[in-house]
N, C-alpha and C positions, 0 to 999 in steps of 0.2 A: 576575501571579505567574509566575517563573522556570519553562519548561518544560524539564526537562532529562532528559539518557538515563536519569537513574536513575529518574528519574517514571516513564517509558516504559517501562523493565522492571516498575516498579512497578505496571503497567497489567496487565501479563500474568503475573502472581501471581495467579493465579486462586484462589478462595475456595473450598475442598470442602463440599459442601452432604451430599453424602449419592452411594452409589456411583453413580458414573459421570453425576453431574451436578457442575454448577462453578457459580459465580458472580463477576461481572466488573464491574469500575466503569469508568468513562467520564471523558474530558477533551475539553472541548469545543476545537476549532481552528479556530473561526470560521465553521463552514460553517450555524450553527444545530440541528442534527442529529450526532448519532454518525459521526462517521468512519468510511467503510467498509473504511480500513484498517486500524481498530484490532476492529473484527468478526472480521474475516479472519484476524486474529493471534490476537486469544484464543480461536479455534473451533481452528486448528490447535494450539495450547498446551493444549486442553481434548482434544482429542483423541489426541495426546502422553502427556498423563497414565494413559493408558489404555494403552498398548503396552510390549512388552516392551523393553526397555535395550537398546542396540546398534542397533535400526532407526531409521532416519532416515525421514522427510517427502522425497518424490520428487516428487510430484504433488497440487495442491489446484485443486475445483472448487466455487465458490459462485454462490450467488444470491442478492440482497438481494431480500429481501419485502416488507418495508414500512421506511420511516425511523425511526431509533434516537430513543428519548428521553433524551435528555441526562440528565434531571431524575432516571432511576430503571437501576437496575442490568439487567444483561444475566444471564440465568441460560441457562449450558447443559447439553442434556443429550446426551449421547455413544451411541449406538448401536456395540454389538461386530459387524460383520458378519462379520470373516473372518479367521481369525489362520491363515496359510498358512505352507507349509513356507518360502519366502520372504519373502513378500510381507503384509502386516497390511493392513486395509483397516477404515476407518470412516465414520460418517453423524453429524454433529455438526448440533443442532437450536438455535436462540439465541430465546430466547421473552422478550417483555416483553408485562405488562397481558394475559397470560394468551394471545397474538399471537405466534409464528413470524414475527419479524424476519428470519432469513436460517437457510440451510440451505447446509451445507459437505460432500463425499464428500472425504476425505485419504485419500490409500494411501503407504504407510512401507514401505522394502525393506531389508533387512539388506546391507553391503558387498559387493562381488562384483568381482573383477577382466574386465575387459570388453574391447569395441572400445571403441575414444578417437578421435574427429577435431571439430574445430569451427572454424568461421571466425573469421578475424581480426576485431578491432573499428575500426569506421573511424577515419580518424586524427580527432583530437580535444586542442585545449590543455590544457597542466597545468591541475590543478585550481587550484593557488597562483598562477596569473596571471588565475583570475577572481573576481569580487567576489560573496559571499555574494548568494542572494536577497534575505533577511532584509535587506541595506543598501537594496535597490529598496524594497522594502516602507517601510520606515519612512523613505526620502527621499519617499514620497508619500504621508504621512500623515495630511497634510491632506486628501486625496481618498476617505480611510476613511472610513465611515459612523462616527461615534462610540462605536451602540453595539459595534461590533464591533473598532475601532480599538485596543486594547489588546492581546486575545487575539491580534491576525494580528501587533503588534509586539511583542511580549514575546518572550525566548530561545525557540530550539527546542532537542529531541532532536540534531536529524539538521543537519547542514551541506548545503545543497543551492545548486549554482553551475551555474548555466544556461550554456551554449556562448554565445547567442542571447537573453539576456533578451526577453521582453516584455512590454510597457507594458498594464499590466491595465487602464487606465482611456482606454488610447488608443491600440487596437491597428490595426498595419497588416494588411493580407491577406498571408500569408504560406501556401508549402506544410506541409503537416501532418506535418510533421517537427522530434523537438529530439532536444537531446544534455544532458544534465546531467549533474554528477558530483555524488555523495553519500556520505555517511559519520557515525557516530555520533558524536557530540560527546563524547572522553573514551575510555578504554578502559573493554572489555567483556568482562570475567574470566570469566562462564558458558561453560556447554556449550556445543552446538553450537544447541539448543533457543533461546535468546535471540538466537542471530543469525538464525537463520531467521525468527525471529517477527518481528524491528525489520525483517527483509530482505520480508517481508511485507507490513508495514505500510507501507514509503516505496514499495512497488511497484503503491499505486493513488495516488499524486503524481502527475500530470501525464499524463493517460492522455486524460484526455476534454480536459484543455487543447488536449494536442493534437488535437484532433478538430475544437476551434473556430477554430484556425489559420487557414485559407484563408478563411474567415466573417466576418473581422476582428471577430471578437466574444471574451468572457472569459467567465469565470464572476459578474465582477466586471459584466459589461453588464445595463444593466435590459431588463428581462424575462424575461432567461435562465435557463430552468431546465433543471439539468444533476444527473445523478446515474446513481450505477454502477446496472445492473441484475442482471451479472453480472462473476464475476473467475475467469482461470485461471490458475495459478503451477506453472510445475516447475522443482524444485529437480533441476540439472546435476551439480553439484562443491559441497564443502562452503564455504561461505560466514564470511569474517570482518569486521561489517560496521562495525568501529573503524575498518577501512583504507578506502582511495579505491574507489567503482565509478564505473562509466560506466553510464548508462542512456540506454539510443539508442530511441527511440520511434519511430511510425509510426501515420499515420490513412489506409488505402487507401478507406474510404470512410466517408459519413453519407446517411441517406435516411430517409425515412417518418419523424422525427424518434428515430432511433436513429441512434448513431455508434458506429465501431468502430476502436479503437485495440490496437496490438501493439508488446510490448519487447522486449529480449535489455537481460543483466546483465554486464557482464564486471568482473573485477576487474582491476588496475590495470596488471600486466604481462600483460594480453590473454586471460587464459581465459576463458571462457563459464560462466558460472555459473548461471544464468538465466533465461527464456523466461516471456513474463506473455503475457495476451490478456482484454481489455475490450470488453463492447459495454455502451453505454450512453444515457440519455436525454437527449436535445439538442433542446430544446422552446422558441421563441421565441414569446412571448407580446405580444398585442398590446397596446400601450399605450392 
């Protein structure tokens, strides 16, 4: 079945249960579990819901608890901690099977003219002279497990074109570093709220990939067990995420079987939009 941007907003249309809880449904992306970047997205849209008009999402800090059930909806509940003469802040709780799946802190700051500097983004090819993931993917198709061979080749949401592909089923050691460029398939007529969320959601893509880089291993290698345990996002400048970014990665290290991975978002004429930071599980199982 076609996965496309409207699905994907249609993901973070959260359900009002009763005040300052929400409820959220799921789409599975191959990984067997909830996507931790579709958590990340409806805790900050659920928390959203709850702030006054004009403040913006600056800053998100999660934790994943335990893994998502595909099978059964996400219910959250929103803690009010602080509605400042600036600054809003909140504690978003996502509970399945009666279970704290993951726990979100979002702070929203009203507009404010400031200091402005940020660095340039390294240089990097159009995005139009590289070839869709999605084309890797379904040229090794035959290397998908069956049951899952559908879901990883069916459309996405998001356009994502790797600088650097690499071969999920036959990777070399490389340093822990990519570049990809991504963007929503289609325009995207909402607020400011739906860009932040899809800019959410594609910004735990490729975090712990890169962390398996110089390991010459995937997520796709047997034994690997890989998953976020936490995610940090701050929103820079407002985000339009119909047009091109660059997402420049980085793994300065992994050990005791956690890795940790760090982004910057720039949009396409070079501003800085962005800043992620991942540590996560990176557990090689013996056969």
């Amino acid at each position: 079945m076609p996965y496309q941007v409207e699905d994907l907003l249609g993901l973070m249309d959260l359900e009002p249960l009763e005040y300052n809880i929400y409820r959220g449904r799921n789409r599975d992306i191959g990984t067997g579990r909830v996507f931790g970047g579709q958590v990340l997205a409806q805790a900050l849209v659920a928390a959203k819901r709850t702030v006054e008009e004009g403040r913006h999402a600056h800053s998100l800090h999660g934790y994943f608890i335990l893994p998502g059930d595909l099978d059964h909806p996400i219910v959250y509940f929103v803690d009010r901690l602080r509605d400042g003469g600036s600054f809003t802040t909140r504690r978003v709780t996502a509970i399945q099977h009666g279970k704290a799946i993951f726990n979100l802190s979002a702070s929203f700051h009203r507009p404010e003219e400031g200091l402005d500097h940020a660095p340039d983004p390294p240089d990097a090819p159009d995005p139009e002279t590289l070839r869709p993931e999605l084309d890797y993917i379904r040229e090794a198709a035959d290397r998908i497990p069956e049951e899952v061979r559908g879901v990883l080749t069916q459309d996405r949401p998001l356009d994502i074109r790797p600088v650097d592909p690499v071969d999920l089923f036959d990777p070399e050691p490389r340093p822990g570093e990519r570049m990809t460029w991504f963007r929503a398939i289609g325009e995207m007529s909402g607020g400011l709220l739906d860009h932040q969320a899809v800019l959410a959601y594609a910004s735990d893509y490729g975090l712990l990939a890169t962390v398996l880089q110089p390991h010459a291993v995937t997520v796709r290698t047997p034994g690997m067990q890989v998953a976020s345990l936490d995610h940090a996002l701050w929103f820079h400048r407002p985000v339009k995420m119909d047009d091109w970014h660059l997402y420049v990665i980085d793994s300065p290290t992994a050990h005791g079987a956690r890795g940790f991975a760090r982004g910057t978002i720039y949009t396409r004429d070079g501003h800085l939009v962005a800043s992620v930071a991942q540590e996560g599980l990176v557990r090689r199982r013996s056969q």
